[in-house]
Structure formats: C-alpha cells, structure tokens
N, C-alpha and C positions, 0 to 999 in steps of 0.2 A: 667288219667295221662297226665301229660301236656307236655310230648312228643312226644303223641300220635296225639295231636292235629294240627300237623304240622310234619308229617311222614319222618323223614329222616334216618330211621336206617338205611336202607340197601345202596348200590351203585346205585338204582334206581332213589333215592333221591327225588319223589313224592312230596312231601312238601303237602301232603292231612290229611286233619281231619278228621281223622278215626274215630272220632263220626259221622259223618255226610254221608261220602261217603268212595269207598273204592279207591283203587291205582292199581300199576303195580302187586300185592301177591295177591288182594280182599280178605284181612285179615281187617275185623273191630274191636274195640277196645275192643273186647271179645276172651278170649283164647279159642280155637276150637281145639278138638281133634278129629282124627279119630279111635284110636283105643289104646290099652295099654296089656303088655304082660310079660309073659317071653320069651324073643326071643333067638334060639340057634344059629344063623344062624351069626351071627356076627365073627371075627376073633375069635381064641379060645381063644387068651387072656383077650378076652373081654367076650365071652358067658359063657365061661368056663363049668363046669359040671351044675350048677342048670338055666343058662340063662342070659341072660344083660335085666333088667327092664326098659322095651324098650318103650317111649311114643312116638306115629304117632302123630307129631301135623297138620292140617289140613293146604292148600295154601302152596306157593314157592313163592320166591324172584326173583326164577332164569328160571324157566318153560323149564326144556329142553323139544325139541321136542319130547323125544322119552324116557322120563322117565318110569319108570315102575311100579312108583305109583301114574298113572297121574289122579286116581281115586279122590286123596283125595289133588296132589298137584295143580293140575290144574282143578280139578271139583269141587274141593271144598265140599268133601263129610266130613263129623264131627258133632259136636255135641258141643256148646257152653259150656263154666265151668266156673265156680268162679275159682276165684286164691285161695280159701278154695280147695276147690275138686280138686285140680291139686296138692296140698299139700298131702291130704288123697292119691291120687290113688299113689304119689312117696313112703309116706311110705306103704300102704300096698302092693305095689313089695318089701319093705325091708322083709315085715313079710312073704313076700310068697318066700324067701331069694334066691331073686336076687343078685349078685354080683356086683350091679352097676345099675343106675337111668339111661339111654340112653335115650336123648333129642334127636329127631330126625326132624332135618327143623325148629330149633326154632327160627330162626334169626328176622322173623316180632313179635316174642311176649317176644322176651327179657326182658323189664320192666317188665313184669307180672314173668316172672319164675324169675328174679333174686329177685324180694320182696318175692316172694313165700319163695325161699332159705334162704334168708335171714334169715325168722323165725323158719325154721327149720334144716336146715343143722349144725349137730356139735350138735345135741341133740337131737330132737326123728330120728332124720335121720342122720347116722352115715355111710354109703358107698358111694363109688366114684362118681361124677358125671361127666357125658361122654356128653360133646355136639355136636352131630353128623352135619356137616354143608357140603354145597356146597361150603362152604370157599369163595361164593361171598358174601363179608361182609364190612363193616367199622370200622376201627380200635376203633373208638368211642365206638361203640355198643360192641364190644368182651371187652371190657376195664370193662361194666359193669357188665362181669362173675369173674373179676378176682377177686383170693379170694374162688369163687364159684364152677368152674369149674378144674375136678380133670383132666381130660381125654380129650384131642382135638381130634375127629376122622374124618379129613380133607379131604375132596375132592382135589385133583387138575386137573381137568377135562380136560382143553388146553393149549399148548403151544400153540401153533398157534390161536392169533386173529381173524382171519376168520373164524375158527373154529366155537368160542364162537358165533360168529354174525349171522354164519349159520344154527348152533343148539341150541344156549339159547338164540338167541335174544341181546348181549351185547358186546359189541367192546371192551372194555379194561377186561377182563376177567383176561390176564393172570401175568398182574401189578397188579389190584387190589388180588387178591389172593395170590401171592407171598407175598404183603403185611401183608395181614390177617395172614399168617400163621406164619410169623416173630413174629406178635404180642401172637400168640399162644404158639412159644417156649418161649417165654421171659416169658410169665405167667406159664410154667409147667417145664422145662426145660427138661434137660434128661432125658428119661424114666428110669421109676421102674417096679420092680416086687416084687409080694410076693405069693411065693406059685403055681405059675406058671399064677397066674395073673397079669394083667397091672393094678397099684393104682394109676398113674402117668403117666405124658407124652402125643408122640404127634404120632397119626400113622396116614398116609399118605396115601391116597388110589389114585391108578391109575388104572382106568375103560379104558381097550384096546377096545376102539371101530373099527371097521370093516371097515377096509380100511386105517384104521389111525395109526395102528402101529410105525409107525418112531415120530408121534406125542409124543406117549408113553414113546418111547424114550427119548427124548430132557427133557419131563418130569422127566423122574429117575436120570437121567444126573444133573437137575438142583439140584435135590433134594438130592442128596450124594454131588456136591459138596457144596452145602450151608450149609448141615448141619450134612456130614457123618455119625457114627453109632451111632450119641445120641437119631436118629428118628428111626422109624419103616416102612419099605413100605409096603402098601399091592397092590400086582398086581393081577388084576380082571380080572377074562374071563368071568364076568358071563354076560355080556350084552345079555339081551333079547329082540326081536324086540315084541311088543306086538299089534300096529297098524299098520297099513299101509300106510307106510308114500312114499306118492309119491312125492318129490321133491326128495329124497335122496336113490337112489335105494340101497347101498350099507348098508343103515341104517334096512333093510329089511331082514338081515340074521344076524347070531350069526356067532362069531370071529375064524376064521378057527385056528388048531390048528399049523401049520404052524404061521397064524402071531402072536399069543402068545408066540409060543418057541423062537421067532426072540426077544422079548421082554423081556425073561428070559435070556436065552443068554449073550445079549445083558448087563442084571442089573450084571448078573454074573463076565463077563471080567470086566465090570468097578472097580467090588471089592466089590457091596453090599453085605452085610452080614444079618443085621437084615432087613427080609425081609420074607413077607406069600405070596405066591403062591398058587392056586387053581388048582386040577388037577382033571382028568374026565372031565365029561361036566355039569359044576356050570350053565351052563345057563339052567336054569329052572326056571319054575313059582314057585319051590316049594320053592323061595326066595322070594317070595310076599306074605306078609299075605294075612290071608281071612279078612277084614276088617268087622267087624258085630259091629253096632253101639248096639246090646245088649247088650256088654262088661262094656258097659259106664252105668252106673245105676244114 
C-alpha cells in the first residue's frame, strides 16, 4: 500500500517506509495481531450477554507509560496476517455470535482493515464494528473508516498537556484528540441502541488516573458540554500499576476510592446522565487477557 511507504497516519507523522524500516508504533507493513476473542469485560453495551469480538492488534501509536497491555503494545508481542485472515478471524467471531467486531489499537493498520471491510462488511459480516482507539489520531486516517465503522469507543486520556508529555510521550494530546473525536461523532452521530445493545454511536472513556482526578474532571466537563447526552461516558477506576515505574511514584498504586467518588460526584452535579461507572475494585488484572499466540492458527 502506497501509504504505507511514507507513514503518516498517526500524529507522530514518522513519514517512514514501513517496507523497509519501522517508526515511532514499530508496526511494519504487515497486520500483527496478538490475540482474538470473545471479550466480556467491555461496557455492557458493548459485551452484552454472548461478548464484543474483540481483535488485540499488536504495537501503539501512543506508548503510554503505564499501559497495561504493554506486552503486545509496546513489546511488540503478535503474530503477522494477511488481510485474508484478519477477514476469516472477524467473521468467525460473528459465527461464534459475538455482538460486535472490536478493533482494538488499530490506528497503524487502518488501510489494511478498512480494505479488509471493504469486502466483507454488509455481507458475510453483518454486525457493528467498534474501533477501539487512544483517540490520538488524524482526522485523515479515521475518515478512512467512515462508512465502515459502526461504534467509536474513544479514549480521552488528558486534559492537561503535561500530562500527555509526561506519560505518553506527546505534547498536543488534548487538541489533537478533541479533534479526532469531533470527527468521530460526525461519522456516527447520536448513539443507538437495540435491545439493550449499542449498534451506533460514540462512548467516551475517562481512565481516572491516581493523583489526577481534577484532570478527569475538566475532561467530563469538556465532554458534556461539547456534546451533552448524544455521547456516552464511561468513567474508569480500573487503572492498574503493572511495572514499576519510578519516575512517577503516584503512577504506582490504583485510584483511591475517595478520588473516583470526587469524579462521579463531580459528572453527576454537572447533570451527566448517560454515563457507566465501575464499582468495587475493577482494578484487576482480571481485565487483561492472557494473550496466547495459540489462538492465532
């Protein structure tokens, strides 16, 4: 693909020929998966009773520090496909009656899944497709799901710039992402449901990192009033410290329930309404798959 040869999908803007070498994701011009599933763990709109057909695609765009699939986003752990066999494994999640094709981290291999879709969505594959992103994107590149993409399930990770620069590495994080997600509602617009699942639409996820609650804040804040009750939020407590990360001691423990309640609260007086909340303690690894590259045949 000839726009691969000069890598600019993402905000990293590389300009590398992914035949040749790799860039700021070390995605080469081969689709890499790490793993494929029914996954329950998702909102329930999304997982619903039988699961979200949920593909790990291997590398990130965005490397946070402290991800917690840093196995496969920042190690690089997967298994190369043809764009045939990334077609086979979305429909047989349909036949194994997923409620939804869950792209997850697909932002370096766009051209690949959107030809993929191309040839089969709207005939042997007939349910939603949900692209799960960091939301650090180019409006370019999300343009080339439109059409294709049923379901945005959006990170919006910082308001605060220093943030981004201090744990993903990226200075304009929270312009270029406001961006992206603009471009997201315009391609899906207000959500739907049927049957108590999501066929449509844009949910929003706010990851309360540990120390950073008022962050979270300014986040819900932007996001009700840009786009009040056409979106969905989902506010996260599950942050899990997985390494040990010593520059950032506070990145080293999970989110007291104190500054989550400050966060709910908080969405509540503003007047959110549609809005999923996690209660107990989500932070567990038992939201990390076990990645086994058996999966992949």
């Amino acid at each position: 693909m000839e726009v691969l040869k000069e890598c600019m999908l993402c905000p990293r803007k590389c300009g590398i020929n992914r035949y040749e070498k790799t860039g700021y994701c070390q995605a080469t011009n081969k689709v890499k998966v790490a793993y494929y599933s029914l996954h329950m763990w998702e909102e329930p709109i999304i997982s619903g009773k039988n699961g979200s057909g949920t593909i790990f695609f291997s590398n990130c765009n965005l490397r946070c520090i402290y991800c917690q699939n840093k196995k496969i986003s920042i190690d690089g752990y997967g298994k190369v496909i043809s764009n045939k066999k990334l077609g086979e494994i979305m429909l047989e999640l349909q036949e194994r009656k997923a409620h939804n094709i869950n792209l997850v981290t697909p932002t370096h291999y766009v051209p690949e899944i959107a030809a993929t879709l191309k040839k089969i969505k709207g005939k042997e594959l007939n349910i939603p497709i949900v692209y799960n992103t960091s939301s650090y994107e180019n409006v370019g590149t999300l343009m080339m799901m439109r059409g294709l993409a049923d379901i945005y399930l959006a990170d919006l990770k910082y308001f605060d710039d220093e943030l981004a620069w201090r744990y993903s590495g990226c200075r304009n994080y929270f312009e270029t992402a406001s961006m992206a997600i603009d471009e997201m509602y315009r391609q899906v617009g207000p959500f739907s449901l049927d049957d108590g699942l999501l066929t449509r639409g844009l949910i929003i996820r706010v990851l309360v990192l540990p120390g950073h609650s008022d962050d979270a804040c300014k986040i819900i804040e932007y996001i009700y009033r840009t786009y009040g009750d056409d979106v969905i939020i989902s506010i996260m407590n599950q942050y899990t410290p997985i390494n040990k990360i010593l520059e950032y001691e506070n990145l080293n423990r999970k989110v007291t329930s104190e500054e989550y309640d400050r966060v709910i609260n908080f969405a509540s007086e503003l007047g959110v309404r549609n809005a999923f909340i996690q209660e107990g303690d989500a932070a567990s690894e038992s939201f990390i798959p076990d990645f086994d590259m058996n999966v992949i045949k």
